[in-house]
C-alpha positions as a Markdown table, in Angstrom:
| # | Residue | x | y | z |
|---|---|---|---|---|
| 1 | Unk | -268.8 | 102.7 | -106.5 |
| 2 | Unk | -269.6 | 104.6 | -110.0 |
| 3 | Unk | -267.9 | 107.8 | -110.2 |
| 4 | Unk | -271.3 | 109.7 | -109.9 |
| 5 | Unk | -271.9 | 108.1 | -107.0 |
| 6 | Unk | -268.4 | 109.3 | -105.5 |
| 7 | Unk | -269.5 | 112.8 | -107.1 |
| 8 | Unk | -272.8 | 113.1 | -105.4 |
| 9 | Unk | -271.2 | 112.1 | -102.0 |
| 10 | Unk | -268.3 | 114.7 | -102.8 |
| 11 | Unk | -270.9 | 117.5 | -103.5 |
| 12 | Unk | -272.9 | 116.5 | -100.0 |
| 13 | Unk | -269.8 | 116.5 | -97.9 |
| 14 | Unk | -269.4 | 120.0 | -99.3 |
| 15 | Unk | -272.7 | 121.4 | -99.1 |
| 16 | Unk | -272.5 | 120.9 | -95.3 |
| 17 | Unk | -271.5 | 124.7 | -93.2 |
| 18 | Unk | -271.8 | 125.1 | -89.9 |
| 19 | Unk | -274.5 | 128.1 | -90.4 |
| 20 | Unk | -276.8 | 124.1 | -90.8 |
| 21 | Unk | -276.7 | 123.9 | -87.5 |
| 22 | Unk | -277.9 | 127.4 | -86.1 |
| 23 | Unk | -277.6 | 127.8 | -82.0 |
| 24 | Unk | -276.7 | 123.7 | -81.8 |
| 25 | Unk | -273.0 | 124.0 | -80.6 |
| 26 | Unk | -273.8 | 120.4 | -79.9 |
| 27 | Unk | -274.9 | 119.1 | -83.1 |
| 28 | Unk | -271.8 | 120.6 | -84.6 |
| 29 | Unk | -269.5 | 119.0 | -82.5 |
| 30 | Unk | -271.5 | 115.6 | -83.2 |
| 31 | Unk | -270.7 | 116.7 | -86.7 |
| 32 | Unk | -267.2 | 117.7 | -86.6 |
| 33 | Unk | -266.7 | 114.2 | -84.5 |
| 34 | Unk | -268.1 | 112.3 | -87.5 |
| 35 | Unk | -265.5 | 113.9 | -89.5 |
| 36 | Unk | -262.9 | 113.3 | -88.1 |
| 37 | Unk | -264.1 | 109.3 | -88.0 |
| 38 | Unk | -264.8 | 109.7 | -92.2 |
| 39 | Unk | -261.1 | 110.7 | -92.8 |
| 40 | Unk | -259.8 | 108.0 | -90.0 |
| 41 | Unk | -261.6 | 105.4 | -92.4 |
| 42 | Unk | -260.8 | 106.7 | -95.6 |
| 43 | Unk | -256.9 | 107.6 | -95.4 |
| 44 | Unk | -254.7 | 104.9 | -95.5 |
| 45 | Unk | -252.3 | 104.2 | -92.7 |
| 46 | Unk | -249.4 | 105.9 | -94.5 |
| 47 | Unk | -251.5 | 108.2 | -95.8 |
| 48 | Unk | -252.0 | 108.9 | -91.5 |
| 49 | Unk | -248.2 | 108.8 | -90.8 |
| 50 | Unk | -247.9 | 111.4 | -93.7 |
| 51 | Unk | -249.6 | 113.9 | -92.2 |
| 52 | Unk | -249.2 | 113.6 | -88.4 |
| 53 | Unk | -245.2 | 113.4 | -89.5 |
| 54 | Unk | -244.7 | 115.2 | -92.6 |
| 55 | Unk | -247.6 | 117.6 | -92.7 |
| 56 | Unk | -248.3 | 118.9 | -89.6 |
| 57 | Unk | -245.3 | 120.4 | -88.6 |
| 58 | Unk | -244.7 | 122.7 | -91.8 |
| 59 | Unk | -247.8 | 124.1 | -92.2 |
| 60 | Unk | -247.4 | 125.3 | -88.2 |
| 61 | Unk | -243.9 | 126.7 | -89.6 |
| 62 | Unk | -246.1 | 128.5 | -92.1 |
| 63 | Unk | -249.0 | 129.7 | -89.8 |
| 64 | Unk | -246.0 | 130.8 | -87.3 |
| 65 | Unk | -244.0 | 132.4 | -89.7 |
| 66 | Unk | -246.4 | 134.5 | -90.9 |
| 67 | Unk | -247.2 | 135.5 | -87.4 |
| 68 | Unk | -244.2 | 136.7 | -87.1 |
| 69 | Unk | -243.8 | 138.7 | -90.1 |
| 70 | Unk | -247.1 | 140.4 | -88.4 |
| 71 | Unk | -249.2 | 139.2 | -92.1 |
| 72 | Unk | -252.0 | 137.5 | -90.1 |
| 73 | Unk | -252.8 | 140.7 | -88.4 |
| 74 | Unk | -251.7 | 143.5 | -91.3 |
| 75 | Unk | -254.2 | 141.7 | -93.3 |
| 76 | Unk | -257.3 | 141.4 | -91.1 |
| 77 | Unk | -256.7 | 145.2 | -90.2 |
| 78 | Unk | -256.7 | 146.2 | -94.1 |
| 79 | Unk | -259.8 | 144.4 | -94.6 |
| 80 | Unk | -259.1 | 141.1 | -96.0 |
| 81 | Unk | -260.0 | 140.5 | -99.5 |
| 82 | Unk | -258.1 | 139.1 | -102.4 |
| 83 | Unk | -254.8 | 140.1 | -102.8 |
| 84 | Unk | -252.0 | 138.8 | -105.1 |
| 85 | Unk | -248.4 | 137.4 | -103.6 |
| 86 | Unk | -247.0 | 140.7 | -104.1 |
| 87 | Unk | -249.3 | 142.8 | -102.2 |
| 88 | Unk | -249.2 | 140.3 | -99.5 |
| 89 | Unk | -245.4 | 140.8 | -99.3 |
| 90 | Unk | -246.2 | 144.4 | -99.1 |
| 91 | Unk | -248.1 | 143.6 | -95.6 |
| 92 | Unk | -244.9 | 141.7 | -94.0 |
| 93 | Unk | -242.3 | 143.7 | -91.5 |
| 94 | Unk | -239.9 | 142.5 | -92.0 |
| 95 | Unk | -240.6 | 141.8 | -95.8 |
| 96 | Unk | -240.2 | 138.2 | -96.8 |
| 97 | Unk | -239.1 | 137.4 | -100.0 |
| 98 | Unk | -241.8 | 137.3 | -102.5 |
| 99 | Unk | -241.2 | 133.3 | -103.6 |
| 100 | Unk | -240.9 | 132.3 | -100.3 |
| 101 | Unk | -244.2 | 133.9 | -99.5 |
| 102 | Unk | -246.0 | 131.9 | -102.9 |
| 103 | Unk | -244.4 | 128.2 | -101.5 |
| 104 | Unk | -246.0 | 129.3 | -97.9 |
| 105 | Unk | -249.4 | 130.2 | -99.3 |
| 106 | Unk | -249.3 | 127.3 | -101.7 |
| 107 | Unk | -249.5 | 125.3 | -98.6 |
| 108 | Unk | -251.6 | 127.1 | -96.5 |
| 109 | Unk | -253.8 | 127.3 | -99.1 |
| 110 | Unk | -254.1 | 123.0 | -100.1 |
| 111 | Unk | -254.9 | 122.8 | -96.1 |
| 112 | Unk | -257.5 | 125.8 | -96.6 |
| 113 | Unk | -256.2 | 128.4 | -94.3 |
| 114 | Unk | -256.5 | 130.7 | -97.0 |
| 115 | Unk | -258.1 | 130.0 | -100.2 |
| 116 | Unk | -256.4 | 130.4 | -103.8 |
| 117 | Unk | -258.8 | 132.4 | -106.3 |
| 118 | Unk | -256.6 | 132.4 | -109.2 |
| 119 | Unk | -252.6 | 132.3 | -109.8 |
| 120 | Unk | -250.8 | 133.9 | -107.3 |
| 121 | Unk | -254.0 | 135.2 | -105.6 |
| 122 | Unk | -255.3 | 134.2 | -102.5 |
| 123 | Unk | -258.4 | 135.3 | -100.0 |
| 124 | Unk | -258.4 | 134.8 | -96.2 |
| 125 | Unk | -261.0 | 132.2 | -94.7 |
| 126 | Unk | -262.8 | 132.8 | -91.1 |
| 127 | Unk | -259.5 | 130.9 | -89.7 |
| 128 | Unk | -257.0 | 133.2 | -91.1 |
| 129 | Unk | -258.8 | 136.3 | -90.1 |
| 130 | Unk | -259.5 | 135.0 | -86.8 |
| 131 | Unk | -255.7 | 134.8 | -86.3 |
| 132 | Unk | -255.3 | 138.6 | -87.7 |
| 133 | Unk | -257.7 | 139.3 | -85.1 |
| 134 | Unk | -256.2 | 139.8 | -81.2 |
| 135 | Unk | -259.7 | 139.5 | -80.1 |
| 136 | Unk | -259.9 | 135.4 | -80.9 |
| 137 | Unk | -257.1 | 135.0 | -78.9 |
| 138 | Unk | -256.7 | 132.4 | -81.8 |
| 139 | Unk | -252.6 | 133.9 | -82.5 |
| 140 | Unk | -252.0 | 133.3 | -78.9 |
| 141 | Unk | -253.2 | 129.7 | -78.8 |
| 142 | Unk | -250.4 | 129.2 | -81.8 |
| 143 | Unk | -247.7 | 131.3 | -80.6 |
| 144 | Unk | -248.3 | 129.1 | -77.1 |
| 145 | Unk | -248.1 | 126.3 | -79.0 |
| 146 | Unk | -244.6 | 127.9 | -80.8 |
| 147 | Unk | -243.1 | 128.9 | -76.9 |
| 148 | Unk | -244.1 | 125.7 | -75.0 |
| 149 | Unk | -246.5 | 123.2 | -76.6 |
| 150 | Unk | -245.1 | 121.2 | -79.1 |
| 151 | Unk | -240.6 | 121.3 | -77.6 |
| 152 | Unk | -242.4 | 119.8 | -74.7 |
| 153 | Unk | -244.9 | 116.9 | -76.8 |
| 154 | Unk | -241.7 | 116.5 | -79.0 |
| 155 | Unk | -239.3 | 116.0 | -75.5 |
| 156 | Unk | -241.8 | 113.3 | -73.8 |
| 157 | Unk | -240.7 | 110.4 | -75.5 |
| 158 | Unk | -237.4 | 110.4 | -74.6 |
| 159 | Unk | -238.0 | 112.2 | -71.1 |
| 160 | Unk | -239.7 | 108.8 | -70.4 |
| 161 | Unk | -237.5 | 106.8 | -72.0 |
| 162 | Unk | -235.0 | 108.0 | -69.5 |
| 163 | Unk | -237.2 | 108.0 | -66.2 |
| 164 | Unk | -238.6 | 104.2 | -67.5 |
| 165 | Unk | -241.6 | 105.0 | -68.2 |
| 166 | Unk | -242.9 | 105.9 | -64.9 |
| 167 | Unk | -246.1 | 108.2 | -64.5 |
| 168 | Unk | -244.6 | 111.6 | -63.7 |
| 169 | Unk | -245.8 | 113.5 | -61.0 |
| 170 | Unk | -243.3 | 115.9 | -59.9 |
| 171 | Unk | -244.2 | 119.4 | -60.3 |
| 172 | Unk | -241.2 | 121.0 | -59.9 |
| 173 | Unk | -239.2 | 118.1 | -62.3 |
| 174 | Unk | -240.6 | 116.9 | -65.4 |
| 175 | Unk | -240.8 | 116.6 | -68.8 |
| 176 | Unk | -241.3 | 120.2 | -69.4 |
| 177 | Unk | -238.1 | 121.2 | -67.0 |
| 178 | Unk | -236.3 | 118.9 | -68.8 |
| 179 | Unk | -236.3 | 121.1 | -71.8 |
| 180 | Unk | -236.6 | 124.6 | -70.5 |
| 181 | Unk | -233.2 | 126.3 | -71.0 |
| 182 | Unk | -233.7 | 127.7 | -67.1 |
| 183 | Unk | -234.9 | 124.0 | -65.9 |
| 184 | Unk | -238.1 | 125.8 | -64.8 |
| 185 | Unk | -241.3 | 124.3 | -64.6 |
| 186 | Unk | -244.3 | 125.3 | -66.7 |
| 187 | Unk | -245.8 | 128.1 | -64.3 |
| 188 | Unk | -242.0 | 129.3 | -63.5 |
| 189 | Unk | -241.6 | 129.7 | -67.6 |
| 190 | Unk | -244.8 | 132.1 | -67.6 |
| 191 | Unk | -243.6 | 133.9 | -64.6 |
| 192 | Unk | -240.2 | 134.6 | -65.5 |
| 193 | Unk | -241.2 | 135.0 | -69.5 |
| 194 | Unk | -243.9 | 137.5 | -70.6 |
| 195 | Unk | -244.6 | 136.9 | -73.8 |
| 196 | Unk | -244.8 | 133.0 | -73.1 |
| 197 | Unk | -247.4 | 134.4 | -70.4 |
| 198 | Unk | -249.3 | 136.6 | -73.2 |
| 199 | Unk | -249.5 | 133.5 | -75.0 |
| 200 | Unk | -250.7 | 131.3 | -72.7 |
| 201 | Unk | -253.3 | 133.4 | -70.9 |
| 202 | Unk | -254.8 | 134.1 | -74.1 |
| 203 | Unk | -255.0 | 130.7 | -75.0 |
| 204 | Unk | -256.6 | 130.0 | -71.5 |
| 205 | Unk | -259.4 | 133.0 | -72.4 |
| 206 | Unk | -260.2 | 131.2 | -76.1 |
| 207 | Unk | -260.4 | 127.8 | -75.0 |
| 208 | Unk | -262.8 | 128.8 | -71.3 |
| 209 | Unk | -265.3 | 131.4 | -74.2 |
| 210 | Unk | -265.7 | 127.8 | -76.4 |
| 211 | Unk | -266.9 | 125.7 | -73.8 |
| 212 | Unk | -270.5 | 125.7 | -72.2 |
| 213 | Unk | -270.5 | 128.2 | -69.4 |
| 214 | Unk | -270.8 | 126.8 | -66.2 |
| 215 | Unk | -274.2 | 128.6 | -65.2 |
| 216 | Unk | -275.6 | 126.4 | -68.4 |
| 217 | Unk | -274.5 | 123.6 | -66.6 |
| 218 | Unk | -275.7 | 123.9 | -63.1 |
| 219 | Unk | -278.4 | 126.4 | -62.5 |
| 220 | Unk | -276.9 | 129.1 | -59.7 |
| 221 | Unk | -280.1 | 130.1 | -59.1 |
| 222 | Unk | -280.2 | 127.2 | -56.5 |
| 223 | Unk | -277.4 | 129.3 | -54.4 |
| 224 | Unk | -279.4 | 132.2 | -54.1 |
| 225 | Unk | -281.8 | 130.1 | -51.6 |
| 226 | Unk | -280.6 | 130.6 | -48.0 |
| 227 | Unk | -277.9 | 132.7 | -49.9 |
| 228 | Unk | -276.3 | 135.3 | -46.9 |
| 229 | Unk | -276.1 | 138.7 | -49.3 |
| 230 | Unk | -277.0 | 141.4 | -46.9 |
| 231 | Unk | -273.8 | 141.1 | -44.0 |
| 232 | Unk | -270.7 | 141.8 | -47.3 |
| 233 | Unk | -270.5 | 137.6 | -47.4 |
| 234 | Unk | -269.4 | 136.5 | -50.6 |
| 235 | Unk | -271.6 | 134.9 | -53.2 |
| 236 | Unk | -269.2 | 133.1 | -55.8 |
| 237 | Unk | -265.1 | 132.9 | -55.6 |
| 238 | Unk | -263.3 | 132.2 | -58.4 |
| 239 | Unk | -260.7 | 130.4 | -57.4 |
| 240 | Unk | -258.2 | 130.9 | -59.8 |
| 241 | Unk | -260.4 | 132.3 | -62.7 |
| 242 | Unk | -257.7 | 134.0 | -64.5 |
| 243 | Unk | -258.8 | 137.2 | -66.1 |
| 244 | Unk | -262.3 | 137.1 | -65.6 |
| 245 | Unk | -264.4 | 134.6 | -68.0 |
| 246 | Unk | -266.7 | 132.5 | -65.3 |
| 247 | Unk | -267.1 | 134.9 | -62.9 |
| 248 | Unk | -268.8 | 137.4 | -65.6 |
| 249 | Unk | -271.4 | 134.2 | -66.6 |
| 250 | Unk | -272.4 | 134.6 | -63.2 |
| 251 | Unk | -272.8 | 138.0 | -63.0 |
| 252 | Unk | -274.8 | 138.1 | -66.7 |
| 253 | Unk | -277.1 | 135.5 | -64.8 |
| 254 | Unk | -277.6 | 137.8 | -61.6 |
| 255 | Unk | -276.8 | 141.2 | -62.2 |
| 256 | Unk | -278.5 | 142.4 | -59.3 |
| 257 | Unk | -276.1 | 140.6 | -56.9 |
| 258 | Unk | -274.6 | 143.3 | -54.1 |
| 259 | Unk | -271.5 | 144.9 | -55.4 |
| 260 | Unk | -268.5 | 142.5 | -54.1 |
| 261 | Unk | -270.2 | 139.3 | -53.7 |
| 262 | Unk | -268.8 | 138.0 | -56.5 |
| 263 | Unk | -264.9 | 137.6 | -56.5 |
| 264 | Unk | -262.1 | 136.7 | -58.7 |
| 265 | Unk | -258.5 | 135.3 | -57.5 |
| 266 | Unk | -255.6 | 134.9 | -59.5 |
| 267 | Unk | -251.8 | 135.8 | -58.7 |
| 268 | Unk | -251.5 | 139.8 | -59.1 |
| 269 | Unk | -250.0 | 139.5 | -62.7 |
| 270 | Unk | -252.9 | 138.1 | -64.1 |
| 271 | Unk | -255.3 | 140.3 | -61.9 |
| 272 | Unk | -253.7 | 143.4 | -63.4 |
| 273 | Unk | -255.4 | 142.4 | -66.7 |
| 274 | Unk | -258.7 | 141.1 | -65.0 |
| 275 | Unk | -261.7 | 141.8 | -67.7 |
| 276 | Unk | -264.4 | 142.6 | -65.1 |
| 277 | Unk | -267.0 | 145.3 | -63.9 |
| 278 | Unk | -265.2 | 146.8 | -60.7 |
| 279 | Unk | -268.0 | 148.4 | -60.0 |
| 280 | Unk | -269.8 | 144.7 | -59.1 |
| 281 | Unk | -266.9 | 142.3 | -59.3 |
| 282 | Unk | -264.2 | 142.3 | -56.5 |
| 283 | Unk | -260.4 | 141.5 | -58.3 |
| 284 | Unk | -258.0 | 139.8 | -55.2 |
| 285 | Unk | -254.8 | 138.8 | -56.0 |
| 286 | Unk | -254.5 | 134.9 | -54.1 |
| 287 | Unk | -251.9 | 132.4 | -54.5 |
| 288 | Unk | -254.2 | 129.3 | -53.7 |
| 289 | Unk | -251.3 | 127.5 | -52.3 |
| 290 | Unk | -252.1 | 129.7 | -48.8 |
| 291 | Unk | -255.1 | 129.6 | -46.9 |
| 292 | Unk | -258.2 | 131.0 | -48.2 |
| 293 | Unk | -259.0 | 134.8 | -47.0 |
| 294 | Unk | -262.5 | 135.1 | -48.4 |
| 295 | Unk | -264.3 | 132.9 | -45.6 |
| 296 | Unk | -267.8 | 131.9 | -45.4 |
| 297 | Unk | -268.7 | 132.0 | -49.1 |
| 298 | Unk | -271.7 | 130.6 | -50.4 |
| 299 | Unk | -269.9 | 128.9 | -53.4 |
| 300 | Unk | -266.2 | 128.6 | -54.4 |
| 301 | Unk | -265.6 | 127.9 | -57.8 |
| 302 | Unk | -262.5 | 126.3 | -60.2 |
| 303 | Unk | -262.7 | 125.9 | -63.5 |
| 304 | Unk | -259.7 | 123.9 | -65.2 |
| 305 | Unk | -257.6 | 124.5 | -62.0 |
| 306 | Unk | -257.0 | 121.1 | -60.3 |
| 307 | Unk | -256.0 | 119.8 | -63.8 |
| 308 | Unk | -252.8 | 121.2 | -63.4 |
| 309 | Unk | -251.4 | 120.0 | -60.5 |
| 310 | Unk | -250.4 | 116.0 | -59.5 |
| 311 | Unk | -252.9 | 115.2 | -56.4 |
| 312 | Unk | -250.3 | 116.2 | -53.9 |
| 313 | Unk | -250.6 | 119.7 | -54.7 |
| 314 | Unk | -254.0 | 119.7 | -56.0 |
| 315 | Unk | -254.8 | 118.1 | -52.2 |
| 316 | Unk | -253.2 | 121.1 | -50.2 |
| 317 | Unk | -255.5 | 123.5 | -52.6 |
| 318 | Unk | -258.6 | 121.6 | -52.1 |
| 319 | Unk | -257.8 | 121.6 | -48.0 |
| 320 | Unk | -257.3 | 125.8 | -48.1 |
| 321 | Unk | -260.3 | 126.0 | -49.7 |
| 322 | Unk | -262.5 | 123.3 | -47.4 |
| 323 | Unk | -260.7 | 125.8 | -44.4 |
| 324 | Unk | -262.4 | 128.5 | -45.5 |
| 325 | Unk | -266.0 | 127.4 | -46.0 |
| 326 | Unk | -268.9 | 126.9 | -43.9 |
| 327 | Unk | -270.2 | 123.2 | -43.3 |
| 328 | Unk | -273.9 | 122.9 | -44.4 |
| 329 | Unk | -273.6 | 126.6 | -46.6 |
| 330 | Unk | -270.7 | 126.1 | -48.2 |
| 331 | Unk | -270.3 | 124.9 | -51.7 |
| 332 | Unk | -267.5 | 123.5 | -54.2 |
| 333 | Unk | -268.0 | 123.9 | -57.4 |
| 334 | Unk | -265.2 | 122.1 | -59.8 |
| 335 | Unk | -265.4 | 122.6 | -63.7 |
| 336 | Unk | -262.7 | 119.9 | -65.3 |
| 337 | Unk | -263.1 | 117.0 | -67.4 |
| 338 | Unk | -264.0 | 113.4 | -66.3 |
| 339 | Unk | -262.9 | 111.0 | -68.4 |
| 340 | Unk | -265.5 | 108.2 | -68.7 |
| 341 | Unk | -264.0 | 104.4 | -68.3 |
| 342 | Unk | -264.5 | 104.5 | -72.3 |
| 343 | Unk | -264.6 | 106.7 | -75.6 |
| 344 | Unk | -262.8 | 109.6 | -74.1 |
| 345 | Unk | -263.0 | 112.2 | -76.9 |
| 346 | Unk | -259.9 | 113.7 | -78.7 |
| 347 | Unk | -260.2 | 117.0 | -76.9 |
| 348 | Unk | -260.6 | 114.9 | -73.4 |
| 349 | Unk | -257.3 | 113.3 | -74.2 |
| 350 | Unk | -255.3 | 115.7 | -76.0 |
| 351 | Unk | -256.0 | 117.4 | -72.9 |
| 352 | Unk | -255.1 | 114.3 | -70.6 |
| 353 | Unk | -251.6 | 113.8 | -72.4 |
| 354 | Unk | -250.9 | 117.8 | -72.4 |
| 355 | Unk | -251.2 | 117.7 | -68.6 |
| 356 | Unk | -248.2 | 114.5 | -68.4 |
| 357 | Unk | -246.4 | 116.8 | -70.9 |
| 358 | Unk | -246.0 | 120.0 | -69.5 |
| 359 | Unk | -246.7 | 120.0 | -66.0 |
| 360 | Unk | -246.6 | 115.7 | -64.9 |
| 361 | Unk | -251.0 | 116.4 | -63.5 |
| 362 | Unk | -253.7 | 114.4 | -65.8 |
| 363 | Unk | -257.2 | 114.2 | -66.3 |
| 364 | Unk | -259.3 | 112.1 | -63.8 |
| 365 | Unk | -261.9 | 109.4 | -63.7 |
| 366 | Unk | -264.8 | 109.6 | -61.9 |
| 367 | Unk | -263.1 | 106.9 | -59.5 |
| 368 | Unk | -260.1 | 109.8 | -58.9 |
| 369 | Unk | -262.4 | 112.7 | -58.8 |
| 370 | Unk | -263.9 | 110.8 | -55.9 |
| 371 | Unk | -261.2 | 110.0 | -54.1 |
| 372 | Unk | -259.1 | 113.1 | -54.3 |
| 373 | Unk | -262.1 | 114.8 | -52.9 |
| 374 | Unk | -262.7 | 112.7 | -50.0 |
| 375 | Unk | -259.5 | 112.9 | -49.1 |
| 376 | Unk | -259.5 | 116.8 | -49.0 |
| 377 | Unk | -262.3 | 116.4 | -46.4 |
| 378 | Unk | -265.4 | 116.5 | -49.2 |
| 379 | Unk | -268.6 | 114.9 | -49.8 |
| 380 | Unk | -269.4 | 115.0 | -53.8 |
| 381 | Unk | -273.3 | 116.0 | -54.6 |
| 382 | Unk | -273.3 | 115.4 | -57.6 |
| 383 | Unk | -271.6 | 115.4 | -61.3 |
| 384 | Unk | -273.5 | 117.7 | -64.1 |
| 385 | Unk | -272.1 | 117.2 | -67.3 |
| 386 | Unk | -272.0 | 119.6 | -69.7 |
| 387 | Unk | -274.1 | 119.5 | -73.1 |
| 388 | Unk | -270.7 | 119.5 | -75.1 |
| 389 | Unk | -269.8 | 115.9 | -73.0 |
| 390 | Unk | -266.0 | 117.5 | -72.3 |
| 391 | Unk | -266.2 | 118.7 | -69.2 |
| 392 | Unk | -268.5 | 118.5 | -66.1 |
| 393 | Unk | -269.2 | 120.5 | -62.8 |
| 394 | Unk | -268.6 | 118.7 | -59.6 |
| 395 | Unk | -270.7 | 119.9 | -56.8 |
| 396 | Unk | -269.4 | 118.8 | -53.6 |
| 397 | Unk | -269.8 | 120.3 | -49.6 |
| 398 | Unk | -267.9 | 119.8 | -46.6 |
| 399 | Unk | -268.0 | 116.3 | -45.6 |
């Protein structure tokens, strides 16, 4: 290849922004995918092991440092814009010193968090003010990542080492007790640790607003036929919906539906910080581990739920739920991945090998999906993938 022909493909590969793809969250994904194969194909393998070992962890020390000098957010408040090293350091409480900040922004700016206009100047990029800015929920994701994520991907291999190699599936001892200070499992962390909780829950709200919402995916409309609205029965229950995300899709779809038909569970600290209309949304604090109090329901929904747990416990939820609905009215809806028997995406297993990490659950197969639910006492409708092929609804009824 001529060096203008490796100019020319430069200059493409750079010409491409996202704003090419308008309303396609699809086609940028497809995209993004293809990316990732181009650098796979062009890096060499040390050139790989370099960055997943040398790279990657200090530019999160960076990213989290700066976080915690309060930067990220200092700066998006002021505005953005260019600003030299020494007004940057200006922005920090407490102030770091100003060459420490240059060899951080150095970096950050080769792996184009920020971008360098000139010596000792630098401009933030969409990512950087995204983390300033509380609203993305994009600082939470990395200070999750900071509390719990990666002590718990860098503990596996020797967790496993020491169990040999077995498939964990104890929920109460695992891999991530094994490195909590306490020896508490994931969910005991966020309980007993509030800012591990603030972390985490707005991770959870980021990651549910950038995939498809669920009313995209199966059309609720369908429930509205033979629906039971006038006697106070519930429409929808969100089963563990957190503060609030899913259960407001379904509400922008049907805002005329009778004020409490639609309502959200979660244990009460996360229903304290619910983000729903009162008025038309009913906020009930429910530890799905007991039996369901909202009977009779025309749907009940999870979405990311049954992830979490190791089919033992994920089994008890599913029978509380199948207790409380009404054979030949009832509905289950379950939003989760299904891995297909090939070409799992990255997010699919990222996700898959997260789950064995910090709380010994997975992601399921078809084949599992299946069988758990039978189990529980279900007969599965049908499976409706979702356009961004990560997740799919599982509509099942009372066997």
């Amino acid at each position: 290849m001529s060096n203008t022909q490796a100019q020319e493909i430069i200059a493409t590969l750079d010409a491409v922004q996202p704003q090419a793809f308008g309303e396609s969250e699809v086609e940028r994904l497809q995209v993004r995918a293809a990316a990732r194969r181009l650098l796979a194909r062009l890096e060499t393998p040390y050139e790989r092991a370099w960055g997943f070992c040398f790279e990657h962890p200090v530019v999160f020390a960076a990213l989290q440092t700066c976080i915690d000098l309060g930067l990220w957010k200092a700066w998006t408040a002021a505005g953005g814009g260019e600003r030299s090293v020494e007004e940057l350091v200006k922005l920090t409480s407490p102030t770091i010193e100003t060459n420490l900040l240059r060899r951080f922004f150095r970096l950050l700016a080769a792996f184009y968090v920020v971008e360098e206009t000139g010596e000792d100047i630098f401009k933030p990029t969409p990512f950087s003010y995204a983390i300033g800015d509380e609203s993305t929920k994009v600082r939470a994701s990395l200070q999750a990542a900071t509390y719990q994520y990666i002590a718990a991907g860098h503990n596996l291999p020797s967790y496993l080492a020491k169990t040999a190699y077995k498939e964990p599936t104890g929920f109460l001892s695992n891999n991530y007790t094994d490195t909590d200070r306490d020896g508490l499992n994931f969910f005991g962390r966020l309980q007993k640790s509030p800012e591990y909780y603030e972390a985490f829950t707005g991770h959870m709200e980021a990651w549910t607003a950038w995939k498809t919402p669920w009313t995209k995916v199966y059309d609720t409309t369908q429930l509205l036929e033979g629906a039971k609205l006038d006697d106070g029965s519930a429409f929808v229950v969100d089963v563990g919906g957190n503060t609030g995300i899913d259960i407001g899709h379904v509400l922008a779809k049907h805002p005329g539906l009778p004020a409490g038909s639609l309502v959200l569970q979660d244990l009460p600290e996360i229903i304290e910080k619910a983000q729903v209309d009162v008025t038309k949304v009913k906020a009930m604090v429910h530890d799905f581990f007991l039996p369901q109090p909202v009977r009779g329901s025309r749907a009940y929904f999870m979405h990311a739920v049954l992830h979490d747990w190791p089919d033992d416990q994920a089994h008890q939820l599913l029978v509380h739920t199948r207790e409380g609905m009404t054979r030949g009215y009832s509905k289950l809806f379950v939003y989760d991945i299904v891995l297909p028997p090939t070409g799992a995406s990255i997010s699919q297993t990222t996700m898959d090998v997260n789950m064995l990490s910090l709380l010994a659950a997975a992601e399921r197969t078809q084949e599992a999906w299946e069988r758990l639910l039978k189990e529980a006492g279900y007969r599965i409708v049908k499976f409706w993938p979702d356009p961004q092929q990560y997740e799919m609804v599982i509509e099942a009824e009372v066997a």
